[in-house]
C-alpha positions in Angstrom: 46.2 22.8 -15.4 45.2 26.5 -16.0 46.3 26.0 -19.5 44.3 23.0 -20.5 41.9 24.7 -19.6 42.5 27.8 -21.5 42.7 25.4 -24.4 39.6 23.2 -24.0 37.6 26.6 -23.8 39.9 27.9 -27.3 38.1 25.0 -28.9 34.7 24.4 -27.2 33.5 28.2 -25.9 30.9 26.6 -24.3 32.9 25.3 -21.9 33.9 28.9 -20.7 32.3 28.0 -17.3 34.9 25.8 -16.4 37.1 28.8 -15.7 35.3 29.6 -12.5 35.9 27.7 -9.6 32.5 28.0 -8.3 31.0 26.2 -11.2 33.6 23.7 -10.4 32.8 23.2 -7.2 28.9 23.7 -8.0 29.3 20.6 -10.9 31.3 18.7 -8.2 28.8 18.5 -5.3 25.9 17.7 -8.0 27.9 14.6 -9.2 28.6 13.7 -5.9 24.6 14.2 -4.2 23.8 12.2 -7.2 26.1 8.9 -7.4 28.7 8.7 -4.4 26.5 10.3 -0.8 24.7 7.7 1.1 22.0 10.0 0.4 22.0 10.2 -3.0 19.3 10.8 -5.6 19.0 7.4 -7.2 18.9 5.8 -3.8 16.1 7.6 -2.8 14.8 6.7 -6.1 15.4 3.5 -5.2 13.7 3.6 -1.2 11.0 5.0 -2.7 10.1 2.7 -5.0 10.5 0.0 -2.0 8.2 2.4 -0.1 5.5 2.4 -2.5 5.5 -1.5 -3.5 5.7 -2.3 0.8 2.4 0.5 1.1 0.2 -1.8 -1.7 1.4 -4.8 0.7 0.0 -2.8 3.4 -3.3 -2.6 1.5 -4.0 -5.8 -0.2 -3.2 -7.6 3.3 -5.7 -5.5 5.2 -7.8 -6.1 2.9 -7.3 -9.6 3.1 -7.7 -9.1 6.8 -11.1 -7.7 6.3 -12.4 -10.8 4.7 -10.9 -13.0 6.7 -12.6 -11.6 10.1 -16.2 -11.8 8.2 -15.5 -15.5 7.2 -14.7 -15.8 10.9 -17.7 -14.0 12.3 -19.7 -16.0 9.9 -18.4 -19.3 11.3 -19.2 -18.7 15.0 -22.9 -19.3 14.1 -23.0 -23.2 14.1 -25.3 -23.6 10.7 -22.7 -21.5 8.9 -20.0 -23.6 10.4 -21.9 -26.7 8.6 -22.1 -25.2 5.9 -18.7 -24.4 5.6 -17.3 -27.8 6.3 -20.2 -29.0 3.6 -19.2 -27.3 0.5 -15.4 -26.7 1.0 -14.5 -30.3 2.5 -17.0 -32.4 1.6 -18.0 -33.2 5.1 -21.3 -35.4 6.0 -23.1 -36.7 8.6 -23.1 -40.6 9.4 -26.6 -41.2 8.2 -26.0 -39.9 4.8 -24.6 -40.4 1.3 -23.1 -37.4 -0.6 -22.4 -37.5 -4.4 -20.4 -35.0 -6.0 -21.2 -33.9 -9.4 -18.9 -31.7 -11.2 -19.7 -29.8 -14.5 -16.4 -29.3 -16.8 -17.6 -25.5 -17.1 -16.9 -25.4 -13.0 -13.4 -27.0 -13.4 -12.8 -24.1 -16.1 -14.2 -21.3 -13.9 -12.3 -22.8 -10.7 -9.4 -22.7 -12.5 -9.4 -19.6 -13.9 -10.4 -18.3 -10.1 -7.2 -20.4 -8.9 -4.9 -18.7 -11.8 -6.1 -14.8 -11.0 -5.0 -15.5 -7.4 
């Protein structure tokens, strides 16, 4: 083995390292840390990534939570609770007559709303 070695070095002098077994051992454990450990590099590449992407979760949901609780502070009051059921469901009272009238530039903005979402 000593001699292929002596010969890969006769044709590539760069290669002059590979004569020490300490840069052979020092090139193993680097190839190993970075593709065969449990630990290695591109699995924390990896975790980290999964890190980052779960932290934005974290923030668009409290977020999300922080709207949520002033629409629900907003409904306890009982006119905003009318409101509410007015505009979004189309609610009425018994003694009156609701018409609906929809303007096509309010379908477009809806439904650009609804596609951003």
């Amino acid at each position: 083995m000593f001699k292929k070695i002596q010969i890969l070095v006769q044709k590539f002098p760069f290669l002059s390292f590979l004569g020490n077994k300490y840069a052979i051992t020092l090139i193993a454990f680097i190839v190993w840390m970075l593709f065969f450990d449990n630990y290695s590099y591109f699995e924390h590449r990896f975790l980290n990534g999964q890190i980052d992407e779960l932290n934005d979760n974290k923030k668009y949901y409290k977020s999300e939570i922080a709207k949520d609780s002033v629409k629900i502070k907003n409904l306890k009051n009982d006119n905003m609770t009318e409101k509410y059921a007015r505009e979004k469901y189309f609610m009425k009272k018994d003694s009156e007559d609701i018409y609906i009238i929809e303007f096509e530039e309010d379908k477009i903005k809806d439904s650009l709303l609804e596609a951003k979402k």
